[in-house]
VEXTOR-406028 format. One record per residue: x negated, y negated, z of N, C-alpha, C in turn; residue in one letter. Coordinates in steps of 0.1 Angstrom, whole numbers, plus 5000, padded with zeros to 4 digits. Layout:
N
XYZXYZXYZA/...
//
This chain:
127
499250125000500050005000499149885000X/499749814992499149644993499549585001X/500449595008500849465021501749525031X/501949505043502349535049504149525047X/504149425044505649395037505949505025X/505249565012505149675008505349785015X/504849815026504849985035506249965039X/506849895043507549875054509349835045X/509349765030510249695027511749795025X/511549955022512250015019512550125031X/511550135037511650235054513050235058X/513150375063513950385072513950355087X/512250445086511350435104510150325100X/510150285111508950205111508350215123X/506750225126505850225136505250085133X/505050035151503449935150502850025162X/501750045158501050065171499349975175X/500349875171498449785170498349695185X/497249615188496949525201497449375190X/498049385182498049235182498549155190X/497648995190498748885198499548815185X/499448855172500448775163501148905157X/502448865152503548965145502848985131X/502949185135502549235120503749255112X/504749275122505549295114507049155113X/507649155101508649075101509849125092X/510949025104512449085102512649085088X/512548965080512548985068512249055055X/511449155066511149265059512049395057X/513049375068513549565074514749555066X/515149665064516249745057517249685066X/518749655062519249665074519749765085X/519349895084519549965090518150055094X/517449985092515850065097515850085111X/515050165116514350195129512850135131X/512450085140511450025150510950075161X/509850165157509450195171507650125174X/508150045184506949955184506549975200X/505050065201504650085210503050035214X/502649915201501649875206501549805218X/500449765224500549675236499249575239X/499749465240498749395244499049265255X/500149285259500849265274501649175274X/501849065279502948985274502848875268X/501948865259501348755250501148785242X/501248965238501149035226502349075217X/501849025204503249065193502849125182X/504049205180503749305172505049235156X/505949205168507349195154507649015159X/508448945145508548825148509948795155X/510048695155511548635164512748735157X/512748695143513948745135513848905138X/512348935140512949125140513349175150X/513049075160513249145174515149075179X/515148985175516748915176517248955169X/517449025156518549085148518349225149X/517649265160517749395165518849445179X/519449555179519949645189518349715196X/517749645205516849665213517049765223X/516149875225516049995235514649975243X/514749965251513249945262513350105270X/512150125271511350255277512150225295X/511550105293512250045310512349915309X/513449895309513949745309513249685323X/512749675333512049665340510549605340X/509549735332508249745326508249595314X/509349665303509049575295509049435297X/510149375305510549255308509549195312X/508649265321507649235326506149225323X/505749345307504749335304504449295286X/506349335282506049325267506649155257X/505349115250505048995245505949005236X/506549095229507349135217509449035222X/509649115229510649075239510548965246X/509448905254509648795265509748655255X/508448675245508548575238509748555231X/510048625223511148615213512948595221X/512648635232513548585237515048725239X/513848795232515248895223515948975237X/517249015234518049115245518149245242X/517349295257517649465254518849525257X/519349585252520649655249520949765256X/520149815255519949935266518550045267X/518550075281517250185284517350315273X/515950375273516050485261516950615269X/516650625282517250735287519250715285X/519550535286521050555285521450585271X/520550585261520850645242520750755245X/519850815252519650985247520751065259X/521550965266522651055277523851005271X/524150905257525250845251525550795262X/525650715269526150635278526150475270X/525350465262525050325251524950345243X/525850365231526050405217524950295209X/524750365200524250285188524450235179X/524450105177525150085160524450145152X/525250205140524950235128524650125121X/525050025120525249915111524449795112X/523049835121522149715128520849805129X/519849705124518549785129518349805143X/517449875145517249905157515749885164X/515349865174514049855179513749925189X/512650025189512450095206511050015208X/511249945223510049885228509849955238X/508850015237507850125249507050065251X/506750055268505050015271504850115281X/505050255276504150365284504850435291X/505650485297506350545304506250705306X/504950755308504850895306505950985309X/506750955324507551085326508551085311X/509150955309510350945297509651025285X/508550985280507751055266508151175272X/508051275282507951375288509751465286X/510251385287511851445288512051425275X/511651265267512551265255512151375247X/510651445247510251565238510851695241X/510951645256511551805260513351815250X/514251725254515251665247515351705228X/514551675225514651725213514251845206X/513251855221512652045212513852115216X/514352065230515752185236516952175221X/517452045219518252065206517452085192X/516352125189515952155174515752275182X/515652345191515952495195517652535196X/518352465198519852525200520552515185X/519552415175520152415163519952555150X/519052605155517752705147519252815149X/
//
């Protein structure tokens, strides 16, 4: 790919996993129904996505807690999280279909820990 806006313009999924303090990625770029999973970190002065991607997103934080408190992506931009990743994966907080989405992680080992367990248990009950 030639630009980042090329890798990204047609995606469904999208990763950042970089330390930036400026946005690699931008809203003007995403599908309107793409996914965002942005797990770089560089604390709360670090960005990964710009105003528009993170505000025209249905936002999932690892821990609405953590993040509030460490992630630059969210504090700056001002954006609202919608809900924890554990209330998506227990349906308690539905997801639009019809809105991109963003998961902002900054680390949460036990969660990585259950959300894998979580999908190996259902790609085993589907088999």
């Amino acid at each position: 790919m030639a630009s980042a806006e090329q890798a990204v313009r047609d995606a469904d999924v999208v990763v950042t996993a970089t330390s930036s303090m400026e946005p690699v990625l931008l809203g003007a770029w995403l599908a309107p129904t793409a996914h965002v999973n942005t797990v770089g970190w560089r604390g709360p002065r670090g960005r990964e996505l710009d105003d528009e991607a993170m505000r025209g997103a249905f936002v999932v934080a690892d821990s609405r807690e953590a993040v509030l408190r460490e992630a630059g992506d969210v504090l700056l931009s001002g954006a609202d999280i919608r809900a924890e990743l554990g209330e998506v994966l227990a349906d308690a907080k539905p997801v639009p279909s019809r809105s991109w989405t963003v998961f902002k992680s900054v680390g949460i080992a036990v969660e990585d820990i259950a959300a894998a367990r979580l999908v190996y248990d259902r790609l085993q009950s589907s088999l």
